[in-house]
C-alpha positions as CSV (number, residue, x, y, z in Angstrom):
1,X,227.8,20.1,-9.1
2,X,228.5,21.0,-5.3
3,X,227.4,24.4,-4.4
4,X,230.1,26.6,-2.0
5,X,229.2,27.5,1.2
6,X,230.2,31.2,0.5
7,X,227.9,31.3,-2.5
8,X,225.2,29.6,-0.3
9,X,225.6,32.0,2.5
10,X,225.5,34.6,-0.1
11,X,222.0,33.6,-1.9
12,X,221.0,33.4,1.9
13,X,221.9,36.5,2.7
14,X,220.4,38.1,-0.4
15,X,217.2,36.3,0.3
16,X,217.0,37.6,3.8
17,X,217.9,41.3,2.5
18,X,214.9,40.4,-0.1
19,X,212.5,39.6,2.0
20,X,213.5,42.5,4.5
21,X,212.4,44.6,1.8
22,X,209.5,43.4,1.1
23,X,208.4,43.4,5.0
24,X,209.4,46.7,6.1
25,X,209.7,49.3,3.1
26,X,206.1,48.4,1.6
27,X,205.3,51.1,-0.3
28,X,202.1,52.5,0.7
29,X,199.0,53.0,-1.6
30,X,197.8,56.2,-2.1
31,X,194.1,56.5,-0.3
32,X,191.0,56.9,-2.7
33,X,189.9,60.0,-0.8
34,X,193.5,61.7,-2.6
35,X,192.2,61.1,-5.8
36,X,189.4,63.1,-5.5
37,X,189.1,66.1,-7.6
38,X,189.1,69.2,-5.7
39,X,190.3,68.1,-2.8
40,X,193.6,68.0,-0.5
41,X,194.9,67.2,2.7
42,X,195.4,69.1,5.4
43,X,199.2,69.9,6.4
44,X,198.3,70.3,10.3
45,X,196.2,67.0,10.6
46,X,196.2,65.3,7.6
47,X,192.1,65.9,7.4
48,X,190.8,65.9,3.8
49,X,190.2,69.3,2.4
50,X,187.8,71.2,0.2
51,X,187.7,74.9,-1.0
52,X,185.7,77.4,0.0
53,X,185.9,79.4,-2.9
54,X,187.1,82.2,-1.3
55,X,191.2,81.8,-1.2
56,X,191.4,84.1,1.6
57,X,188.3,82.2,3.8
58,X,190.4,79.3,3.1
59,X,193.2,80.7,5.0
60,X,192.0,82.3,7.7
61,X,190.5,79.1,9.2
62,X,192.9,76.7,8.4
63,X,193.5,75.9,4.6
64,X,190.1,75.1,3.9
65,X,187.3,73.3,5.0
66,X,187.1,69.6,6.3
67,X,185.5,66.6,5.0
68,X,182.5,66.1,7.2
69,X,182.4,69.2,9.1
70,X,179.4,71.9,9.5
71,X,180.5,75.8,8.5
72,X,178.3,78.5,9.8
73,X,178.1,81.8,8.0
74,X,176.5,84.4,10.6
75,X,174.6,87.0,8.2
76,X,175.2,90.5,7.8
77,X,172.0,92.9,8.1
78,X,171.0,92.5,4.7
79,X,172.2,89.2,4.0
80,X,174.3,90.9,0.9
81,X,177.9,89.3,1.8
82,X,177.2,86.2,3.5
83,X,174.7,85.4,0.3
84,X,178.1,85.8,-1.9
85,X,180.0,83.5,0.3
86,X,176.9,80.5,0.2
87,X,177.6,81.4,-4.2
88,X,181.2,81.1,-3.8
89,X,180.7,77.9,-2.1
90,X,178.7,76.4,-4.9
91,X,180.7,77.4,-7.5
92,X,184.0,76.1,-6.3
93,X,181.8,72.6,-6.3
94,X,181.0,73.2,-10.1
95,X,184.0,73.9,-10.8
96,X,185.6,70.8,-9.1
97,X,182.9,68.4,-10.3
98,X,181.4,68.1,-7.2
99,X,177.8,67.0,-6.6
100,X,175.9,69.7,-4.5
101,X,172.4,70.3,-2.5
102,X,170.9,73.4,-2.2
103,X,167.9,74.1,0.4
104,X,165.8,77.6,0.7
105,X,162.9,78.8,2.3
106,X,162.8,82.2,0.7
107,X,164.6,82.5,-2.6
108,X,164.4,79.4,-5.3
109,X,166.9,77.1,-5.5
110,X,167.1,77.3,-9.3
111,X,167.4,80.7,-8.9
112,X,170.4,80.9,-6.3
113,X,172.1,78.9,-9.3
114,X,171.6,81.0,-12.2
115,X,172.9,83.9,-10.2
116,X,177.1,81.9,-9.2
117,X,179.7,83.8,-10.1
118,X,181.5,82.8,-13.0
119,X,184.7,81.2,-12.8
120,X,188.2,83.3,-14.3
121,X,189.5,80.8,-16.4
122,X,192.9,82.3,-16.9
123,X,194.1,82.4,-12.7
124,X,197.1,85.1,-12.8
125,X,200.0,83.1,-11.1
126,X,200.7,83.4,-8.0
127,X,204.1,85.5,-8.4
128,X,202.2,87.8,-10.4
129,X,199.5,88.6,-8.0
130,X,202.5,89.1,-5.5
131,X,203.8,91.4,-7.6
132,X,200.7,93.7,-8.4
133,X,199.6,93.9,-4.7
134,X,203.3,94.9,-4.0
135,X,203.1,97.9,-6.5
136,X,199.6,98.7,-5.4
137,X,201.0,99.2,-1.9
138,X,204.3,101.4,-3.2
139,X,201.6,103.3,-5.6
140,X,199.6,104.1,-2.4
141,X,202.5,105.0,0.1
142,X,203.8,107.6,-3.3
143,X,200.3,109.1,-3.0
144,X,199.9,109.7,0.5
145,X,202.9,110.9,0.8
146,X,201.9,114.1,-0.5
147,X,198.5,114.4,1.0
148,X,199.5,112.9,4.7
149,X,201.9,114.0,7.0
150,X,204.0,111.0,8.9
151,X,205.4,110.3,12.3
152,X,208.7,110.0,12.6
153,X,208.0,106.5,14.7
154,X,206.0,105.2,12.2
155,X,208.8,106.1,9.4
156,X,211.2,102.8,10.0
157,X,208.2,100.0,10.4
158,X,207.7,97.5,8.1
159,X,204.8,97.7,5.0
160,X,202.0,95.4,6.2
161,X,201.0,93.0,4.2
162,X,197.3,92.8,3.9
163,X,196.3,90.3,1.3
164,X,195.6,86.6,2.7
165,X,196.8,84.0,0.6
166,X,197.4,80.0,1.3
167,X,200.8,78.5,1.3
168,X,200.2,76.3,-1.9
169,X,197.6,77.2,-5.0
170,X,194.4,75.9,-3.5
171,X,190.3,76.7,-5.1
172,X,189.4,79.4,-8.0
173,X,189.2,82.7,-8.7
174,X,185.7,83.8,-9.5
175,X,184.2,87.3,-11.5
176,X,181.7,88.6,-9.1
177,X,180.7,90.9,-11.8
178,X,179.6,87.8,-14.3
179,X,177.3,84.8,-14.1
180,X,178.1,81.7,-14.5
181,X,176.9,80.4,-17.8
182,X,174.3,77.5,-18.1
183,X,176.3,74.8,-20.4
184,X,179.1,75.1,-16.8
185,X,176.8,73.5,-14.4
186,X,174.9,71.3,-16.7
187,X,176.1,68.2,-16.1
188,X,176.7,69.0,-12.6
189,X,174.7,66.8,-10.0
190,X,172.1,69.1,-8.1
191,X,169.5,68.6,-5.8
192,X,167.1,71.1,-5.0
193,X,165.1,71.9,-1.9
194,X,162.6,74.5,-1.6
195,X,160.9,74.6,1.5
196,X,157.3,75.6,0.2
197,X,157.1,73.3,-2.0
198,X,158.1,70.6,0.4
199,X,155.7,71.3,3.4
200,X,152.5,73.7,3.5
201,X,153.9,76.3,6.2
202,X,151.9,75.6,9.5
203,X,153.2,75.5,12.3
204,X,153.3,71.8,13.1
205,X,155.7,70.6,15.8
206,X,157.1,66.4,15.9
207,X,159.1,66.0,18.7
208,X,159.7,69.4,19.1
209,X,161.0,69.9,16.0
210,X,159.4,72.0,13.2
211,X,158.2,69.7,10.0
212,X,160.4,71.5,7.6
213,X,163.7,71.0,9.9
214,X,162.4,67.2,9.4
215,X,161.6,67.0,5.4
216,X,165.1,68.6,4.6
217,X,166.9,66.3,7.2
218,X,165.3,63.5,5.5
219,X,166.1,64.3,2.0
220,X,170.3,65.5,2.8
221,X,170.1,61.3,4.3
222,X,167.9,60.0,1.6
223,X,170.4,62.1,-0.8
224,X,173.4,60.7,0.9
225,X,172.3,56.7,0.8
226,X,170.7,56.7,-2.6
227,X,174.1,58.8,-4.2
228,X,176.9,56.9,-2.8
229,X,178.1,59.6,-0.2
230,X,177.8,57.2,2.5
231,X,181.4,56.1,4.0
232,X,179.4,52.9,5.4
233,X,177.8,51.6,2.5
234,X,179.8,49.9,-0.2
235,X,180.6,52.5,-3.8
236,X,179.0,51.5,-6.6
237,X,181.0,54.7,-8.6
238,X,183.6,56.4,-8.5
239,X,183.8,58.7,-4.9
240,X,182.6,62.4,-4.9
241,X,182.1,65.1,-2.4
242,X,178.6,66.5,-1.6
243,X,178.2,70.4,-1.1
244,X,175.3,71.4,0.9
245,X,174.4,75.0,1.0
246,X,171.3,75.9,3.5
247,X,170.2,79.8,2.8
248,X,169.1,81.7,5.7
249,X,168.2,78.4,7.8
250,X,166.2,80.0,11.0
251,X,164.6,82.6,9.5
252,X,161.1,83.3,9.9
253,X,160.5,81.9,6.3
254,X,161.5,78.2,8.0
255,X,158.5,78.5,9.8
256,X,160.2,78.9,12.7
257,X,160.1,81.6,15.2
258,X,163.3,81.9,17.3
259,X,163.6,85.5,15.2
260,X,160.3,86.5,16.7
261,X,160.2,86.1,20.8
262,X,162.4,85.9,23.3
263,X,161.1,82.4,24.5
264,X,159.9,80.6,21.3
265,X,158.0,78.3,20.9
266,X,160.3,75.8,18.7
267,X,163.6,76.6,21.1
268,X,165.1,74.0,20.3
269,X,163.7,73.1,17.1
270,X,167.3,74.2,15.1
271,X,169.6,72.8,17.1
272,X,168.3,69.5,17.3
273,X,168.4,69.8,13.2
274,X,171.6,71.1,13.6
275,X,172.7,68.0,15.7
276,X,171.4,65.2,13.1
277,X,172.9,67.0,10.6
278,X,175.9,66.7,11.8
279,X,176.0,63.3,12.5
280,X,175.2,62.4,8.8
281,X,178.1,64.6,8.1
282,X,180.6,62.7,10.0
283,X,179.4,59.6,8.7
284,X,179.7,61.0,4.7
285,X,181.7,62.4,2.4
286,X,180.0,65.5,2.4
287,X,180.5,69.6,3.5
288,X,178.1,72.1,4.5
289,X,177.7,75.8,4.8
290,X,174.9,77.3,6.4
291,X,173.8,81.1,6.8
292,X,172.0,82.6,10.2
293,X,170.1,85.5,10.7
294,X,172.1,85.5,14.1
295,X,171.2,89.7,14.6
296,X,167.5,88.4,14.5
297,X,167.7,85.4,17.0
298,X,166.4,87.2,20.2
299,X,167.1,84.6,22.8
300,X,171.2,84.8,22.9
301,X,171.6,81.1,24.7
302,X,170.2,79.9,21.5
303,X,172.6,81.0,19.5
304,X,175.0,79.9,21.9
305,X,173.8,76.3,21.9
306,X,174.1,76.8,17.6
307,X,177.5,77.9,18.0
308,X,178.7,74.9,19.8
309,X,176.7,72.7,17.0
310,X,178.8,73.9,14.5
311,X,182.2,73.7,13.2
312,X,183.9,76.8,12.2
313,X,181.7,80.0,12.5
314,X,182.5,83.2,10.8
315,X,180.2,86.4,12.0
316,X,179.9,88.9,8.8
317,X,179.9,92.6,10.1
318,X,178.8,94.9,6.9
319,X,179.2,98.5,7.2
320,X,175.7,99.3,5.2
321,X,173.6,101.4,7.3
322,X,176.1,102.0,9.9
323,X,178.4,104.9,11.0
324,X,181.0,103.0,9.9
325,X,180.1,103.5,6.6
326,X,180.7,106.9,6.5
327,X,184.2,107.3,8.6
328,X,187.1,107.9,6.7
329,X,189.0,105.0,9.0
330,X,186.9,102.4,7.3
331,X,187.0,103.8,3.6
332,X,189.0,101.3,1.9
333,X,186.8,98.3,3.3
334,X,182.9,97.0,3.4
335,X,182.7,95.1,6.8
336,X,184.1,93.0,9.8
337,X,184.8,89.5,9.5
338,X,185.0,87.2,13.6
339,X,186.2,83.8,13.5
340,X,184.5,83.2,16.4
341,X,185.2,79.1,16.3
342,X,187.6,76.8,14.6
343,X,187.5,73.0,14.9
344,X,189.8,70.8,16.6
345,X,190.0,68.2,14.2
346,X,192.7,65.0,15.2
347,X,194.7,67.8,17.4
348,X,194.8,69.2,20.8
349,X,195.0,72.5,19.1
350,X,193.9,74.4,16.3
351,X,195.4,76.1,13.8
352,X,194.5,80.1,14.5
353,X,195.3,83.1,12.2
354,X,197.9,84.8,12.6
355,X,195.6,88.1,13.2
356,X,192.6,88.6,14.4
357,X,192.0,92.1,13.0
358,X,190.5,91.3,10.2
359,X,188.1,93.0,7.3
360,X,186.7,92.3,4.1
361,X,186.1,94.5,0.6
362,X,184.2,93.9,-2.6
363,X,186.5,95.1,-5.8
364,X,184.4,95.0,-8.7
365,X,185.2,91.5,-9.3
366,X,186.2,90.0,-6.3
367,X,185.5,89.5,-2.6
368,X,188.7,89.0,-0.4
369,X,189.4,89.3,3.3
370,X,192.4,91.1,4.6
371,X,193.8,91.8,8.0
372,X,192.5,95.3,9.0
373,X,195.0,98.0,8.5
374,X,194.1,101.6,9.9
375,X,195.8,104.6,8.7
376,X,198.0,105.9,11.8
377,X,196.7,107.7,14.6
378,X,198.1,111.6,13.7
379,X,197.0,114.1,16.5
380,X,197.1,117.0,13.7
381,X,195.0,114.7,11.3
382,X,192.6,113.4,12.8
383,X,189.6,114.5,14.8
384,X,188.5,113.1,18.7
385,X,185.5,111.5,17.0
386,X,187.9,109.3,14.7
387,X,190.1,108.4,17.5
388,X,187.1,107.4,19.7
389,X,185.7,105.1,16.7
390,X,189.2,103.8,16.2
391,X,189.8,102.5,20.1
392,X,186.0,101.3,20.3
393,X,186.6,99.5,16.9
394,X,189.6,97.9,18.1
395,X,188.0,96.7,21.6
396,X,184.6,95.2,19.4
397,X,187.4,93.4,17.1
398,X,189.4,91.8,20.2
399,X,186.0,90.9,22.1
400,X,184.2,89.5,19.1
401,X,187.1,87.3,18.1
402,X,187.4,85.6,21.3
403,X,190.9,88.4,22.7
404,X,191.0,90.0,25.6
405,X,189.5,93.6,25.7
406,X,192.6,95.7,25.9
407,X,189.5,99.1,27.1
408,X,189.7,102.5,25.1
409,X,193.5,102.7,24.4
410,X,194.6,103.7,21.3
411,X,196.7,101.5,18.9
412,X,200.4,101.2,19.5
413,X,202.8,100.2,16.5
């Protein structure tokens, strides 16, 4: 039976249409790193994402922290905030089944992970907590209303908001005023590293590099090859992010004594840790955060040369012991937080905050940063010594976050 031409051309046709298909609308398979729990991409530049635990840290350098990079947590005088961010950090990891590493000098490992916050288990939607902040703010404005005479200029501008939150639900919400219960993180991966128990502290120097710096750079790689963190070497299970969290690393408990003189002894001792670390970072699917005693480190081009090691670095300011703490400008909040770096990660640019002003408070269960938002400057109200504190804490906010120092002027809505 002869075949027409038209139907020929037809099945011809269709085959070329088929095979069109095929070629150039290949549907493309979702990577392996998607499918890992806990984890997103980035909407700027597609980088692989991670919580930080702290929804508000999250925004304010980006929408989390990269795959691979190096966080550094400068620490407040008495290490009381920055400690709650390295907890925050671990938990989120629990939470999302990831494997994590912690490494001390001073306080036990074990003992860093009895004391995680525990996680709130019933997350109040997002909606919700837009609502509730929205009736804090008219319950506040009622209030001082009566007890605060206002400017006519300041009368028509609009309510700021103060709470950071990410774009999409991202990480957990976690009671600050609970801890975490045993059966949560017991069939969590954990490896420990306490520094005394690793080295006798002497000061011993290898290649000018102190012997602890050494031991716990040797166990983060041996952790990373023998686990399956390694992007190099082939899986043998299913792919999982490791959490590092390195307390205090610098301190005088490290053995090392950068905190002690002005020209130490071990000068370069941390950042030559600091460089090897991250090398097996980029090489791994793993994240670290580190706290520094930065207000300790005497020699200032060291912590420069730290700075430019890391990442991201976020300076916590606490108001503890300071004036600050007692000036009615500053009641509402517990400290100063300075993004002082943010990578550049497969961009020319990176993506700032939309403010630099920025402060953090402890609620009784929570630790959030919000954009600093002073009460306006009334000549009636308030006193020469406020104003003074206000234009010198605006010129230490622009300065410290990398602005331009605007002098002693006073804020101008």
């Amino acid at each position: 039976m002869a075949i027409p031409v038209q139907s020929m051309t037809g099945i011809s046709n269709a085959r070329l249409n088929v095979e069109m298909n095929t070629t150039s609308f290949q549907k493309k398979s979702r990577s392996k790193l998607l499918s890992i729990p806990g984890t997103r991409p980035s909407f700027q530049n597609g980088q692989l994402l991670v919580s930080t635990g702290t929804t508000s840290l999250d925004y304010v350098i980006g929408g989390g922290l990269a795959v691979g990079t190096l966080l550094l947590i400068e620490e407040d005088v008495f290490d009381s905030y920055s400690h709650m961010l390295l907890k925050y950090f671990l938990a989120e990891g629990i939470v999302c089944s990831h494997s994590f590493l912690i490494a001390s000098a001073g306080e036990h490992p074990d003992d860093i992970l009895q004391g995680l916050p525990a996680p709130v288990l019933d997350d109040v939607p997002k909606d919700e907590i837009g609502k509730i902040n929205q009736r804090r703010e008219n319950d506040v404005s009622e209030e001082s209303q009566d007890s605060m005479k206002i400017a006519w200029r300041y009368q028509n501008q609009p309510k700021v908001q103060t709470v950071l939150a990410a774009s999409s639900r991202f990480g957990h919400y976690y009671d600050a005023s609970k801890q975490m219960s045993a059966e949560t993180f017991e069939s969590a991966e954990y490896y420990p590293f306490y520094l005394p128990a690793e080295v006798h502290l002497k000061y011993s120097v290898s290649s000018n590099i102190h012997i602890g710096y050494i031991k716990l750079l040797r166990f983060i790689q041996g952790v990373i090859h023998k686990e399956g963190f390694d992007r190099a070497c082939p899986q043998s299970k299913t792919r999982n992010i490791l959490r590092i969290g390195i307390h205090s690393l610098g301190s005088v408990l490290w053995g090392d004594d950068i905190c002690c003189k002005d020209d130490p002894l071990y000068a370069y001792s941390l950042t030559k840790f600091l460089y090897g670390l991250r090398g097996l970072l980029r090489t791994s699917l793993s994240v670290c955060m580190v706290t520094v005693p930065s207000h300790l480190i005497q020699n200032k081009a060291i912590m420069g040369r730290v700075t430019n090691l890391c990442d991201t670095v976020i300076g916590i300011k606490s108001f503890n012991g300071s004036e600050k703490d007692a000036n009615d400008l500053y009641k509402d909040y517990h400290g100063l937080v300075c993004v002082k770096k943010i990578p550049y990660l497969n961009s020319l640019i990176c993506e700032l905050p939309d403010t630099r002003d920025l402060a953090f408070k402890l609620k009784r269960k929570q630790f959030t940063i919000e954009r600093l938002h002073l009460p306006p400057d009334l000549s009636d109200t308030v006193s020469r010594l406020n104003k003074q504190d206000l234009a010198e804490s605006s010129k230490l906010l622009r300065m410290g976050c990398g602005a331009a120092a605007t002098g002693k002027k006073h804020l101008d809505f």
